[in-house]
TIMI-2910 file (N, C-alpha, C, CB; in pm, 1 decimal, decimal comma, always signed):
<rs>
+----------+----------+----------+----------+----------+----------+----------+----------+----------+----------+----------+----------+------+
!      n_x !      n_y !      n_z !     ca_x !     ca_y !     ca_z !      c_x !      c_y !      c_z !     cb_x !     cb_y !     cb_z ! resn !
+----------+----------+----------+----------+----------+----------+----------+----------+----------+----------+----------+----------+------+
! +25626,2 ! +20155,0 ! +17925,3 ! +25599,4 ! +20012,6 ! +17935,2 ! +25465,8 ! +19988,2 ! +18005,7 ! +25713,6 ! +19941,7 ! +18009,8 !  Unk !
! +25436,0 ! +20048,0 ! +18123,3 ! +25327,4 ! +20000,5 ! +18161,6 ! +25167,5 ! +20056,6 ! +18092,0 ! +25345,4 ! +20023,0 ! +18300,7 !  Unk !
! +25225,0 ! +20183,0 ! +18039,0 ! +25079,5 ! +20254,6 ! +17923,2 ! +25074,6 ! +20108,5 ! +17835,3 ! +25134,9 ! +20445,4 ! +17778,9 !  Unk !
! +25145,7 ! +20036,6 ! +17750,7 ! +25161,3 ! +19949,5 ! +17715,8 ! +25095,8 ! +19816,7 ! +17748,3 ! +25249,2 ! +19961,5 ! +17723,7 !  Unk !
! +25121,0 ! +19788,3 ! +17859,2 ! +25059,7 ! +19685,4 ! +17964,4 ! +24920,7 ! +19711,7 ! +17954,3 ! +25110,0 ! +19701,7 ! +18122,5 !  Unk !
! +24893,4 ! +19844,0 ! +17989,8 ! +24726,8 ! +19876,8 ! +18040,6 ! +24678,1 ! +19894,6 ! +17864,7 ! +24697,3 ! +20071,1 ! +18172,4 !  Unk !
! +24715,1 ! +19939,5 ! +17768,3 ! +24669,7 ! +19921,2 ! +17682,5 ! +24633,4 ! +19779,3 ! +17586,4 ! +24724,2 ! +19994,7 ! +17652,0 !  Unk !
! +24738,1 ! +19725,3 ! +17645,8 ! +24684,2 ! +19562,9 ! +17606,5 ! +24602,4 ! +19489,0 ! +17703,9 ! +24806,8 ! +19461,3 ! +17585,6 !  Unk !
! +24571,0 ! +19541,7 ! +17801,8 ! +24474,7 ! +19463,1 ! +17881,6 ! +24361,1 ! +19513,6 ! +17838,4 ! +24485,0 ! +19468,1 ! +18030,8 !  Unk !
! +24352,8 ! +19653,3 ! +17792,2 ! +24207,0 ! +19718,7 ! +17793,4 ! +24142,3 ! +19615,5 ! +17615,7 ! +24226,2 ! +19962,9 ! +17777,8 !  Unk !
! +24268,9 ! +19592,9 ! +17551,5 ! +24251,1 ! +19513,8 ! +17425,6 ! +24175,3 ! +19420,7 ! +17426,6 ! +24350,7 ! +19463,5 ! +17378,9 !  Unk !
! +24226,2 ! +19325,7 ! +17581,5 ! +24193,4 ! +19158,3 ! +17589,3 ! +24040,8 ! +19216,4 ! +17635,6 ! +24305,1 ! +19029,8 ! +17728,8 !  Unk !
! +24019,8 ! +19285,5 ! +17662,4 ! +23899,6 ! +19329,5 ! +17752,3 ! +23808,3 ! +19329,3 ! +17611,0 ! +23916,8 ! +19501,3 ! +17856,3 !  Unk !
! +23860,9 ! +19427,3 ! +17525,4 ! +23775,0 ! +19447,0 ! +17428,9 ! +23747,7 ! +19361,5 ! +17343,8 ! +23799,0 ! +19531,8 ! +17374,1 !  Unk !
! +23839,3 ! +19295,6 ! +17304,9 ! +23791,9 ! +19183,3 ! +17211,5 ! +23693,9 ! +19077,4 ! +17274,7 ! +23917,0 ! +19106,0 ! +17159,2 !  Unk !
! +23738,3 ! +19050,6 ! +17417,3 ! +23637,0 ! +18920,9 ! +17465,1 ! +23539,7 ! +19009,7 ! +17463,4 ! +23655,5 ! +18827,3 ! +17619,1 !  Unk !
! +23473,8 ! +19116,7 ! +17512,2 ! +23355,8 ! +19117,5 ! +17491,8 ! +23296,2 ! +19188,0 ! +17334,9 ! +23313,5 ! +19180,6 ! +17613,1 !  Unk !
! +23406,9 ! +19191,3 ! +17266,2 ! +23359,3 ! +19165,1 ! +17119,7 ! +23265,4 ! +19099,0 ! +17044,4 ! +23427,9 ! +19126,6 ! +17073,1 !  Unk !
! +23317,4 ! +18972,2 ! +17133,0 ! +23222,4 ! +18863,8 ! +17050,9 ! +23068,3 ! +18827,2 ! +17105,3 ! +23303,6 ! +18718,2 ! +17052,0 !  Unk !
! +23036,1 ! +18904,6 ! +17195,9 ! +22930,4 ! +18935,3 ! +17295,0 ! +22779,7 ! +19053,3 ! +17186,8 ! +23039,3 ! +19042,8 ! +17455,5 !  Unk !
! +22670,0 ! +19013,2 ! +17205,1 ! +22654,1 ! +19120,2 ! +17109,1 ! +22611,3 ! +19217,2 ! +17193,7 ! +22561,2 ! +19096,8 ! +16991,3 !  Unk !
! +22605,9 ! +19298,4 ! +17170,3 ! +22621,4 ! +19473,8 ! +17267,6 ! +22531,5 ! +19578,4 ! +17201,0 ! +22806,2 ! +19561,8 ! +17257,5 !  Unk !
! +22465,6 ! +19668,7 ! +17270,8 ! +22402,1 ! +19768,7 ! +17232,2 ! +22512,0 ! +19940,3 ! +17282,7 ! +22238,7 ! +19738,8 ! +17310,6 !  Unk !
! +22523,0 ! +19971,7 ! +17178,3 ! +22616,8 ! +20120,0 ! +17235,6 ! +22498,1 ! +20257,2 ! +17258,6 ! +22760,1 ! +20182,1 ! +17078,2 !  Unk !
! +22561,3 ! +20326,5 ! +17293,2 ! +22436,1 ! +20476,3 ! +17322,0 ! +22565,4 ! +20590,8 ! +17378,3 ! +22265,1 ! +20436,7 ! +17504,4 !  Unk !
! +22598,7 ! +20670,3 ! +17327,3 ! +22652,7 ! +20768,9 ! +17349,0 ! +22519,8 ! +20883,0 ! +17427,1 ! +22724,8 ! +20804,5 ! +17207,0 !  Unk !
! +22577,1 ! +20891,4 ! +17563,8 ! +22485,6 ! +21012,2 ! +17625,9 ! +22578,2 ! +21170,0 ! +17649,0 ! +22424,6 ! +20949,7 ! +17798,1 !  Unk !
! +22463,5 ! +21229,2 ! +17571,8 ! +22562,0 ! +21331,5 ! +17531,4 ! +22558,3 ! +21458,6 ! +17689,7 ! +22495,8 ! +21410,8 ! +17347,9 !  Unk !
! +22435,3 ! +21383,0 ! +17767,8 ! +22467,6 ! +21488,0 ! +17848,2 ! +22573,4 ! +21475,2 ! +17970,0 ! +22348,3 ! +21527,8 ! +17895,2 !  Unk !
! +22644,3 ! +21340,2 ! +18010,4 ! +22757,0 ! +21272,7 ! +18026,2 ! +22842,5 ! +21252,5 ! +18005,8 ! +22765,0 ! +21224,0 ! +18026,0 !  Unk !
! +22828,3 ! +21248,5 ! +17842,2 ! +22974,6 ! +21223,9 ! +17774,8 ! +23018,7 ! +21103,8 ! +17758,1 ! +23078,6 ! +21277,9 ! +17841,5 !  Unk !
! +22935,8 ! +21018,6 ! +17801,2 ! +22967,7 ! +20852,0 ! +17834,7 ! +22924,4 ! +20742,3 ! +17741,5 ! +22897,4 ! +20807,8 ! +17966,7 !  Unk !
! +22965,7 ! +20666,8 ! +17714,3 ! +22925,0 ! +20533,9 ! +17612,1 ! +22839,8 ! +20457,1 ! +17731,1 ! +23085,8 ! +20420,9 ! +17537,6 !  Unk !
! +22700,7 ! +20436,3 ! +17666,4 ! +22621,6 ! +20333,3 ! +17756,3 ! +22639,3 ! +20208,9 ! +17692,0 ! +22463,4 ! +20362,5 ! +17774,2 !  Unk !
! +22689,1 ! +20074,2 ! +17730,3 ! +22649,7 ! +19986,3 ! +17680,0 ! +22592,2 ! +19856,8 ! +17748,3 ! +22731,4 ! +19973,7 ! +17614,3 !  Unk !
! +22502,6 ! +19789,7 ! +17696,7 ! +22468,8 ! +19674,9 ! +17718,1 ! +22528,3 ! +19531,1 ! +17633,3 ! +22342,9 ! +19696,7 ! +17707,9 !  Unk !
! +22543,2 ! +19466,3 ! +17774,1 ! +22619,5 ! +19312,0 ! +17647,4 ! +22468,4 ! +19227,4 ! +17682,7 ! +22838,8 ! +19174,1 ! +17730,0 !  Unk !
! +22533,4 ! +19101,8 ! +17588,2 ! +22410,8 ! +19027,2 ! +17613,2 ! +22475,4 ! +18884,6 ! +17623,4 ! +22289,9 ! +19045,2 ! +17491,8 !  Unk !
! +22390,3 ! +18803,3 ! +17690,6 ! +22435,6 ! +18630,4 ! +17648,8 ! +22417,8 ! +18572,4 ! +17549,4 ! +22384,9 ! +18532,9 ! +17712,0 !  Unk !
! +22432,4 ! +18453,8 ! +17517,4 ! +22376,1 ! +18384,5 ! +17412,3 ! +22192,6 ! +18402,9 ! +17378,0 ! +22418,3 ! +18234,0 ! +17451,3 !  Unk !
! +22168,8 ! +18376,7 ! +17468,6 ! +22016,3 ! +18344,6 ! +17492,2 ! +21915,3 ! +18498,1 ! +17502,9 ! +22007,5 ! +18247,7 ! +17655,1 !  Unk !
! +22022,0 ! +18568,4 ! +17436,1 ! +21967,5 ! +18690,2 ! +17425,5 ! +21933,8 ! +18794,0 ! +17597,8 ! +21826,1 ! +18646,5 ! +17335,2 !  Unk !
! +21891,5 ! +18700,1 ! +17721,0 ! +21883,7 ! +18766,4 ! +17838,8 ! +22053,1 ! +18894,4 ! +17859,8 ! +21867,4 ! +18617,5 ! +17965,6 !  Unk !
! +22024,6 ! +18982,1 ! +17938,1 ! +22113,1 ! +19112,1 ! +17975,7 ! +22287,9 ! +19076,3 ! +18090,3 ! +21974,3 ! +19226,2 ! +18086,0 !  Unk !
! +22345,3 ! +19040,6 ! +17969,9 ! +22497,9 ! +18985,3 ! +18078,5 ! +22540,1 ! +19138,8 ! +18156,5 ! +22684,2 ! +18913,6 ! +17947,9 !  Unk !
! +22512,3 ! +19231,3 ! +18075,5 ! +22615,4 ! +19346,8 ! +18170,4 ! +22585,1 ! +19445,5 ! +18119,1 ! +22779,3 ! +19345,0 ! +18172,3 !  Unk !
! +22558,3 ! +19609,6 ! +18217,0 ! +22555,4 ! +19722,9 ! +18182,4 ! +22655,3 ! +19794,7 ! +18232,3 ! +22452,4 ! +19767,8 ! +18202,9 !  Unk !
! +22689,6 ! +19899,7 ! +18152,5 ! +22748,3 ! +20019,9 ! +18257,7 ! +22786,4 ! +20097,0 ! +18173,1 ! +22867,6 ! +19994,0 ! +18363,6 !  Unk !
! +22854,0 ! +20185,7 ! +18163,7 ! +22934,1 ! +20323,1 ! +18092,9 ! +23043,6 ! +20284,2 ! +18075,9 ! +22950,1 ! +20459,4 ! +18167,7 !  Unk !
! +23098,8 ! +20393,8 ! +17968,8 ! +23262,2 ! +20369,1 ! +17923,2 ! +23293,6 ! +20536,9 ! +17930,1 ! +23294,5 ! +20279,3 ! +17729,4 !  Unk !
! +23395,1 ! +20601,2 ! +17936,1 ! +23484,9 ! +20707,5 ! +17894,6 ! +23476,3 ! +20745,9 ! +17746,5 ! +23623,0 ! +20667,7 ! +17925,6 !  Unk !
! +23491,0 ! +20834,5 ! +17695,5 ! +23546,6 ! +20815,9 ! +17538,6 ! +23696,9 ! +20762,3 ! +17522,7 ! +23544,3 ! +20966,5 ! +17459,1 !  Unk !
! +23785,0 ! +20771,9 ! +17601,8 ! +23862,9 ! +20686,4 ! +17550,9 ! +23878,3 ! +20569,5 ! +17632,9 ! +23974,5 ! +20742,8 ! +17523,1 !  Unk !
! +23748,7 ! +20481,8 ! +17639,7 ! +23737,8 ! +20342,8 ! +17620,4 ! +23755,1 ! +20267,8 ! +17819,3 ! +23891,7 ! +20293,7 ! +17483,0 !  Unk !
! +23777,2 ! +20406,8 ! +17911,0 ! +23823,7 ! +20340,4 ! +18037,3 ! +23641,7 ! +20355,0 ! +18129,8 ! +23995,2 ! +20453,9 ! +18125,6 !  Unk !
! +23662,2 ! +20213,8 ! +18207,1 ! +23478,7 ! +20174,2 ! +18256,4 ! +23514,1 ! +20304,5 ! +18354,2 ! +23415,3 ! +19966,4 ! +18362,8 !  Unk !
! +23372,2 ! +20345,1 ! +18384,4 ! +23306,2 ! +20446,9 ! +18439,1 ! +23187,3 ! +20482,1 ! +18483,3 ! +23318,0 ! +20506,5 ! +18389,4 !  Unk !
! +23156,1 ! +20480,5 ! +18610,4 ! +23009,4 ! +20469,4 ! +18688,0 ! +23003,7 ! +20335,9 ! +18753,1 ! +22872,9 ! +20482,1 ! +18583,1 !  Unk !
! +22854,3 ! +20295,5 ! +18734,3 ! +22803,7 ! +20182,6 ! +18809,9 ! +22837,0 ! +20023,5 ! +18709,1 ! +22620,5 ! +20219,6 ! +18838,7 !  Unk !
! +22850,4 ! +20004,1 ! +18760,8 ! +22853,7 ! +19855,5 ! +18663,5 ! +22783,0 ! +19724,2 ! +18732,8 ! +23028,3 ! +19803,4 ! +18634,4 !  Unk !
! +22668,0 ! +19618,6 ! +18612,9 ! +22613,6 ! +19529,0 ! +18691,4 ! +22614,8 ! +19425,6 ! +18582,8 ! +22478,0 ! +19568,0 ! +18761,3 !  Unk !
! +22628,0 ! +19326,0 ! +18673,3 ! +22647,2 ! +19153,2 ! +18572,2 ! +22550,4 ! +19068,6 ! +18639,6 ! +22828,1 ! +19051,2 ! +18585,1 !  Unk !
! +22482,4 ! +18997,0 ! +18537,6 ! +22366,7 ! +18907,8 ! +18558,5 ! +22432,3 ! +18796,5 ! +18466,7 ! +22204,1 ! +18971,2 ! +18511,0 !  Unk !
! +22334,4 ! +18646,7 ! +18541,6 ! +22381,1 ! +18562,8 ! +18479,5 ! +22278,9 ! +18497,5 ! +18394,3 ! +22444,8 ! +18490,3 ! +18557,9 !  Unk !
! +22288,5 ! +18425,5 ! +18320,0 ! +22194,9 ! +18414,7 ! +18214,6 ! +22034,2 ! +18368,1 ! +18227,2 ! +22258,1 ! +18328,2 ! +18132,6 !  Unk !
! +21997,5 ! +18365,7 ! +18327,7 ! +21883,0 ! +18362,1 ! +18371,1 ! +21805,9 ! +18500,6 ! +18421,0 ! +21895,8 ! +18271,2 ! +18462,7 !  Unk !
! +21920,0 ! +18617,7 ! +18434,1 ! +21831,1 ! +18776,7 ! +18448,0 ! +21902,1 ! +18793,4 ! +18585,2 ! +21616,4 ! +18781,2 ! +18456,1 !  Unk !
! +21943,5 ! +18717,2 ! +18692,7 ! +21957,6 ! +18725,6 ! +18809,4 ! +22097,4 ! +18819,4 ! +18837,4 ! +21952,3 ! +18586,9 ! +18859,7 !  Unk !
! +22075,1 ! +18930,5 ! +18909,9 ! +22224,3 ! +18997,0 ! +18904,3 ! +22308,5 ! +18927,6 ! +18996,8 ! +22230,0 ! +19155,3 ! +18944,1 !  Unk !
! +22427,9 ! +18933,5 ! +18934,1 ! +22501,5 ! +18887,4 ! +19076,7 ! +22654,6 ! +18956,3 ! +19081,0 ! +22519,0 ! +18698,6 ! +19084,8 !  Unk !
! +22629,0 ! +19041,2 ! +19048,1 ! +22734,4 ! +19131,8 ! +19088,6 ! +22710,6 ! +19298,2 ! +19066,6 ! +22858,2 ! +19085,3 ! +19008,7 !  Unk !
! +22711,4 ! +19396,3 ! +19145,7 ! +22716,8 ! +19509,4 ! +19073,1 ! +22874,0 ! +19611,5 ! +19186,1 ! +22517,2 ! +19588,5 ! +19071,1 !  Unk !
! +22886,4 ! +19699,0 ! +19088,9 ! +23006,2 ! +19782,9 ! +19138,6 ! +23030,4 ! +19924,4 ! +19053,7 ! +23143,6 ! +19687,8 ! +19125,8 !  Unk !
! +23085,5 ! +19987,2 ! +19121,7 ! +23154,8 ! +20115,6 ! +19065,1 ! +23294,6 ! +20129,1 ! +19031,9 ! +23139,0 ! +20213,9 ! +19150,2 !  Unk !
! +23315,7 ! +20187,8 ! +18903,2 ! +23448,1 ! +20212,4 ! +18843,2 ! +23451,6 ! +20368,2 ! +18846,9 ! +23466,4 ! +20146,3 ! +18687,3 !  Unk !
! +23599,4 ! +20412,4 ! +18837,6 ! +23588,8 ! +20582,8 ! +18901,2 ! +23718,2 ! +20552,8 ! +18767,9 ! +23634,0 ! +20656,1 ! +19136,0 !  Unk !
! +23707,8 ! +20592,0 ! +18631,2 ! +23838,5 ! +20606,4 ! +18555,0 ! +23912,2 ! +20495,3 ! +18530,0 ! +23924,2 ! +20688,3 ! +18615,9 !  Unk !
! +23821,3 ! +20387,7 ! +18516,4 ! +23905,7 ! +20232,3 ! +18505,5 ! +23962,7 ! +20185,6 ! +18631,7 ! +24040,0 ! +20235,0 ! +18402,5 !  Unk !
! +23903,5 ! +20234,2 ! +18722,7 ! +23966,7 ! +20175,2 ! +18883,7 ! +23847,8 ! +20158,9 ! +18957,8 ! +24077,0 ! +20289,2 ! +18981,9 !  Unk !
! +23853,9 ! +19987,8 ! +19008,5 ! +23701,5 ! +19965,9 ! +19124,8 ! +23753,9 ! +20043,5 ! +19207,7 ! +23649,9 ! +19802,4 ! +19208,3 !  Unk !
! +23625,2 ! +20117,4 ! +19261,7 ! +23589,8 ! +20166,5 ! +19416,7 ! +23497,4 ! +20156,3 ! +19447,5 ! +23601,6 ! +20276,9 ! +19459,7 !  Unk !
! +23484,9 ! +20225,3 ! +19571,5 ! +23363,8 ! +20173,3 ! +19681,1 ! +23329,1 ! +20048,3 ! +19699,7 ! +23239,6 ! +20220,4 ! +19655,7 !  Unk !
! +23205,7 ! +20022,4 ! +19753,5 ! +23149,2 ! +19900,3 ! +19775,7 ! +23076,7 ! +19830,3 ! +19654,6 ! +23061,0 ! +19918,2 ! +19882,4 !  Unk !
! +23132,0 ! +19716,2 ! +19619,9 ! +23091,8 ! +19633,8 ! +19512,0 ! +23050,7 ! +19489,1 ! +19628,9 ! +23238,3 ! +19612,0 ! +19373,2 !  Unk !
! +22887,4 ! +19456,2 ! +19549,2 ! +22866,2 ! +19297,6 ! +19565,7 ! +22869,9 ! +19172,3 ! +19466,7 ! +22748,7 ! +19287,2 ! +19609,8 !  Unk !
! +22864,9 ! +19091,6 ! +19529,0 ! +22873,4 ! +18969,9 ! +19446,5 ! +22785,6 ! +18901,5 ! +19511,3 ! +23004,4 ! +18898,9 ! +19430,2 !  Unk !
! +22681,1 ! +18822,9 ! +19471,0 ! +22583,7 ! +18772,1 ! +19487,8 ! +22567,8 ! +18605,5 ! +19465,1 ! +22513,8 ! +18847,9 ! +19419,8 !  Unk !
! +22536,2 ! +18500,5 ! +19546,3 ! +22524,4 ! +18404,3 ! +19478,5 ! +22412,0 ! +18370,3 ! +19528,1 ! +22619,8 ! +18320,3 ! +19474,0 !  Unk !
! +22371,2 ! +18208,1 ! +19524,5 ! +22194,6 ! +18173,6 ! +19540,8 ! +22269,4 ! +18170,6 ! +19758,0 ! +22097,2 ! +17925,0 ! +19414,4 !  Unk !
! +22343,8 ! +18196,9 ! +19794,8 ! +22346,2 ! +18203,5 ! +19927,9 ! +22397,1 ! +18272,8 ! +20062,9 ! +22368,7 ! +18132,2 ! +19931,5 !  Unk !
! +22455,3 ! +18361,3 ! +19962,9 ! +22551,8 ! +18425,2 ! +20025,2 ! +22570,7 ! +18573,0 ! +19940,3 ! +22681,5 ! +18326,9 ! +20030,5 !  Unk !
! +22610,6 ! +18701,1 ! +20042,7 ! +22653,9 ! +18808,8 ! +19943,7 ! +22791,8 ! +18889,0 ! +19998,0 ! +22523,5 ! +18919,8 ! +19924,5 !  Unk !
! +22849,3 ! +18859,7 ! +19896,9 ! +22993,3 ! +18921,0 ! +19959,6 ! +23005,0 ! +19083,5 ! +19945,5 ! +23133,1 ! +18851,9 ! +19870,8 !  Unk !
! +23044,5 ! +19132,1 ! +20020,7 ! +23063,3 ! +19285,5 ! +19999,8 ! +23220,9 ! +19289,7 ! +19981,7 ! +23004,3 ! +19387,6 ! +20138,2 !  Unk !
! +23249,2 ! +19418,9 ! +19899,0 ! +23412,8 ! +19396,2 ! +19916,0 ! +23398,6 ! +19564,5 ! +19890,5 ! +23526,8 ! +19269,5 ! +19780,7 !  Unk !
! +23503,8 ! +19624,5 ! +19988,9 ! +23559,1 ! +19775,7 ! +19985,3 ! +23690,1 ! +19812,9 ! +19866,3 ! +23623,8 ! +19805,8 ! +20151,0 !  Unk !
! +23692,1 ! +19860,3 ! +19761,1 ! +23778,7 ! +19927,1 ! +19703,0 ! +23851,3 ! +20042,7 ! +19744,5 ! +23733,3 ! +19948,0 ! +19617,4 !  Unk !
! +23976,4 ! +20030,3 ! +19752,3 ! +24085,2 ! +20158,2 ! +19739,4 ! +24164,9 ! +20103,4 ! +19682,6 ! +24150,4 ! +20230,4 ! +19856,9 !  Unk !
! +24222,3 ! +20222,3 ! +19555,0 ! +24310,2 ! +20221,3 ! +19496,5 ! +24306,9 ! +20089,8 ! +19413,0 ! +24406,2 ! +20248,0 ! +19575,9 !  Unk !
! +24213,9 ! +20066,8 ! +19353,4 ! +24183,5 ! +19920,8 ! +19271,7 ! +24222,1 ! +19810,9 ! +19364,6 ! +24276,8 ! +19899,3 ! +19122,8 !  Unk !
! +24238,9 ! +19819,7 ! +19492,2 ! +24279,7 ! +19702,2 ! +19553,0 ! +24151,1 ! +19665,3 ! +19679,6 ! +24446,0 ! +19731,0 ! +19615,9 !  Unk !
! +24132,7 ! +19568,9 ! +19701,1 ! +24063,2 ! +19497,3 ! +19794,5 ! +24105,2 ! +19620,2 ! +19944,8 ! +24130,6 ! +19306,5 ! +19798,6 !  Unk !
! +23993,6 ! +19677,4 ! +20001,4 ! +24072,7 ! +19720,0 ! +20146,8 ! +23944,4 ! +19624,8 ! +20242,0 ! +24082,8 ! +19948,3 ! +20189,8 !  Unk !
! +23863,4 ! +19571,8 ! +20196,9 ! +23738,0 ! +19530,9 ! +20326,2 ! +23677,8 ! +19399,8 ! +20249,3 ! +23582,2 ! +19680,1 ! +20359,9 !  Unk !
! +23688,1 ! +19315,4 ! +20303,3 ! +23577,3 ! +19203,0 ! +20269,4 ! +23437,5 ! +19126,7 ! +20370,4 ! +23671,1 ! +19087,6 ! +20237,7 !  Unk !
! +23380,4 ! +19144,0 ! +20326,4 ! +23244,6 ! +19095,7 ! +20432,7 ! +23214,7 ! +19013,2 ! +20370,6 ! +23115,0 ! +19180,6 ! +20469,8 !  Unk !
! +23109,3 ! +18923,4 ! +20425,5 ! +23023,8 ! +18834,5 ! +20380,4 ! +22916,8 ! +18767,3 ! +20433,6 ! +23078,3 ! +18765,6 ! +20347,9 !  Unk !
! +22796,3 ! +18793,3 ! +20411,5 ! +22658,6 ! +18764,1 ! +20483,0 ! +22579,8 ! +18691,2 ! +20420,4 ! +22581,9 ! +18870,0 ! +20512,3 !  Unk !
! +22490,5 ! +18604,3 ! +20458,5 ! +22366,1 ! +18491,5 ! +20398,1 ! +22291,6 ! +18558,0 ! +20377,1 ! +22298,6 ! +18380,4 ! +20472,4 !  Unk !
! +22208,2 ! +18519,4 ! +20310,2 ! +22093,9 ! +18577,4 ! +20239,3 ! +22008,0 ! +18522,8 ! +20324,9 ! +22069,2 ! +18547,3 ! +20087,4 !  Unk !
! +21865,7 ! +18616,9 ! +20345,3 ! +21790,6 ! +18524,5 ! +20443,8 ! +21633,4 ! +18492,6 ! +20342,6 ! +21760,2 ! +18623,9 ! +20625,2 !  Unk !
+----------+----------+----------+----------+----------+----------+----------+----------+----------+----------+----------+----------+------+
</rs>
């Protein structure tokens, strides 16, 4: 049941960014799917790696449609870890991963 669960989430995952248009790149000295999505407006919504069978892997970063990142993080096998930020025009939150769950939250101004 729950392979089930995680396989239909990885679905909803895939289809929404289906409709996104995307550049793929298989790196063969990795083993990893590179892809890039994009926005409407053609500027860079999101990079990072995939697994071959389809689970995120490495660094991952999201910009919003003006180029500006505002989030980047690491996936270890389809699970956040480490330190991921989130960025806005005032503030940057840090947040600690274990075990896909929140263990640390910070948050500091931008100066």
């Amino acid at each position: 049941m729950k392979k089930c669960i995680l396989f239909f989430a990885f679905l909803i995952t895939v289809v929404s960014f289906g409709q996104q248009k995307r550049d793929l790149k298989l790196n063969k000295d990795t083993n990893l799917i590179e892809v890039v999505y994009y926005h409407d407006n053609g500027v860079v919504s999101q990079t990072g790696t995939y697994t071959a069978d389809g689970k995120l892997q490495g660094e991952w970063l999201s910009f919003d449609t003006a180029g500006k990142k505002i989030v980047s993080g690491n996936y270890d096998n389809g699970k956040k870890v480490g330190k991921w930020f989130y960025y806005t025009n005032e503030t940057v939150k840090e947040v600690d991963y274990s075990n896909n769950a929140i263990a640390n939250l910070k948050e500091s101004e931008i100066q």
